[in-house]
C-alpha distance (Angstrom), angle and dihedral (degrees) to the residues before:
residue distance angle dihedral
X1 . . .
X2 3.76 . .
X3 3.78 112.8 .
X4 4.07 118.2 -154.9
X5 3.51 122.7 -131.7
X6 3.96 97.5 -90.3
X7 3.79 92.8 61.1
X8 3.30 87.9 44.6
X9 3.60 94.4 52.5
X10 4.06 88.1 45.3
X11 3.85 89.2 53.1
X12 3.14 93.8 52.0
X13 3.86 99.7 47.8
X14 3.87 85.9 43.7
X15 4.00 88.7 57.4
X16 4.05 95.7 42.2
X17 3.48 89.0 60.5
X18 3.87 93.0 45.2
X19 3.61 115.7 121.1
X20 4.16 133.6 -160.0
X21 4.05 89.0 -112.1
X22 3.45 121.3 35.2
X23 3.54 137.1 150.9
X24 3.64 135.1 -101.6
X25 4.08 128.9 -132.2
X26 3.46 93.5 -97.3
X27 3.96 98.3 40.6
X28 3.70 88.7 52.2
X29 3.81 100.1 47.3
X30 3.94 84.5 46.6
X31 3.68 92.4 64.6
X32 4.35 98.7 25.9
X33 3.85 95.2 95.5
X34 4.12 89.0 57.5
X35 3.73 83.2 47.9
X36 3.53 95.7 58.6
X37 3.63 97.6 38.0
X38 3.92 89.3 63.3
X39 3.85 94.4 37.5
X40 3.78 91.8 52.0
X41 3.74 90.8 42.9
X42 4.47 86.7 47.0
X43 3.59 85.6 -126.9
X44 4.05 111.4 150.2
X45 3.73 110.0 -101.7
X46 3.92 114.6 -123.4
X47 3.64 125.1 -124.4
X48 4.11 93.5 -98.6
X49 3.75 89.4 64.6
X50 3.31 105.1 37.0
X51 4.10 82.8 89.6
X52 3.77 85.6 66.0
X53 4.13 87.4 55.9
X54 3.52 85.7 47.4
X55 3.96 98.7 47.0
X56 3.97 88.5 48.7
X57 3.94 91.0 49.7
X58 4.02 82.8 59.4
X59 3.64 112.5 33.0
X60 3.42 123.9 56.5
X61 3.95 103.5 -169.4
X62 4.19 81.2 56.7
X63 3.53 90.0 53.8
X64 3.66 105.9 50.4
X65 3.84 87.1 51.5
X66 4.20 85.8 53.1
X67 3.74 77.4 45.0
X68 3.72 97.4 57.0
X69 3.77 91.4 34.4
X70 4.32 90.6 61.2
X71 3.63 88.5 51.2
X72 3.64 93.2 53.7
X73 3.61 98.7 43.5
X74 4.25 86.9 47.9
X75 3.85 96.6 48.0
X76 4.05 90.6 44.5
X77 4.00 83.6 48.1
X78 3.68 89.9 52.1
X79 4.16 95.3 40.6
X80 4.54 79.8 58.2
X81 3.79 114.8 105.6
């Protein structure tokens, strides 16, 4: 399988930002709703979940769920008296 020179480009990008630990699917959806708690509330994000930041930067199924997930959490904060 040939790949043009946009995948190519995107693979690359993908494996500069690569790093020795990261997170898979599962790990990352695991810990995305604490994520978005503290990013919602603009509370600094600790160490342990800056993984999930990192995940999301990289995978774009992961980050439509995170996506979905913010909307939720903002419409349910809007529905509270």
């Amino acid at each position: 399988m040939k790949l043009s020179n946009d995948q190519l480009k995107s693979l690359s990008t993908v494996l500069d930002k690569t790093r020795e630990f990261e997170l898979n699917c599962n790990e990352c959806l695991d810990l995305v709703s604490e994520f978005a708690e503290l990013e919602l509330a603009k509370q600094s994000i600790p160490t342990a979940l800056q993984a999930v930041a990192h995940h999301l930067d990289l995978c774009q199924e992961c980050r439509e769920e995170y996506d979905t997930l913010l909307k939720a959490i903002q419409e349910f904060g809007d529905l509270a008296p």
